[in-house]
N, C-alpha and C positions, 0 to 999 in steps of 0.2 A: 646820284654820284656820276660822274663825269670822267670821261680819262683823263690821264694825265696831259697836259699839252704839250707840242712841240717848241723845241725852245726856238723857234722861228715863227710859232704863230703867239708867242705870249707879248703882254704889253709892256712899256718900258719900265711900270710897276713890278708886273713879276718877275721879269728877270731880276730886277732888283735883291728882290725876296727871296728868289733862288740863287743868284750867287751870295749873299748874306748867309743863307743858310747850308753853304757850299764852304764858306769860310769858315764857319762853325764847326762844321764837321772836322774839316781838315783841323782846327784849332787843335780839336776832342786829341786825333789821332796823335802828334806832336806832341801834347801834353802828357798822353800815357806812354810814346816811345819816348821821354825826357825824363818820366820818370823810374821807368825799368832802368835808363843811362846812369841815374843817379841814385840808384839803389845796389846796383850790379857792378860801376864803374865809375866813382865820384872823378878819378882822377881824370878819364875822359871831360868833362863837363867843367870840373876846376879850369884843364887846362886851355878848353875855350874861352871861359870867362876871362883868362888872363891873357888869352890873345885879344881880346875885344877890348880890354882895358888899355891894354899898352898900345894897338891900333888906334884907339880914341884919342890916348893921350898924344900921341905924336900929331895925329890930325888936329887936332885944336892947336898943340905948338904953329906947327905950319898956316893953319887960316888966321891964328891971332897974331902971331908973331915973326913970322917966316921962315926961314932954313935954318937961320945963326941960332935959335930957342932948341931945334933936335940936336943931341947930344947923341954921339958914339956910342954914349952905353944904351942909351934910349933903343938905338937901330939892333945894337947885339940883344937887347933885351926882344925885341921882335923878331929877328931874325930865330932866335932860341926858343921861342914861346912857338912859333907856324913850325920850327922841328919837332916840336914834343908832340904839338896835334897831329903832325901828319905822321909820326909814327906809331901815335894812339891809336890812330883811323886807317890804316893799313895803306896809306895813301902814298907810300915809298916802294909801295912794291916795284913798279914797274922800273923803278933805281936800278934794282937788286935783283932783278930775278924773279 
């Protein structure tokens, strides 16, 4: 058995398999802080989901069909969806105090 090598003397293979197995890990970690977020705090996780929706939805308005496709309600609906997450995520603190 061998030591471990330094990641300046491995070959373009192992790093490979080591960052591979670098993403993995990090996967692991996310997937169990995602799912304490959504066992503990659905509404956390809902309300990103629906800032990612309404974010998508507007970007495909604009790549497919230009500015005249987003609608006012579309921009209030994002605007109000990045408020509920960043007051979910404590992310207004520094607003406030």
């Amino acid at each position: 058995m061998g030591r471990p090598k330094n990641y300046e003397n491995m070959t373009h293979e192992e790093r490979m398999e080591y960052h591979a197995k670098q993403r993995e890990q990090e996967a692991m970690v996310r997937e169990a802080l995602l799912f304490q977020l959504r066992d503990k705090y659905p509404s956390m996780i809902e309300n990103v989901e629906a800032l990612v929706n309404v974010a998508n939805s507007i970007g495909d308005d604009l790549q497919w069909h230009g500015i005249e496709a987003v609608t006012c309600q579309d921009m209030h609906k994002l605007i109000d969806t990045a408020n509920a997450v960043r007051r979910l995520f404590h992310l207004d603190i520094e607003e406030h105090g």
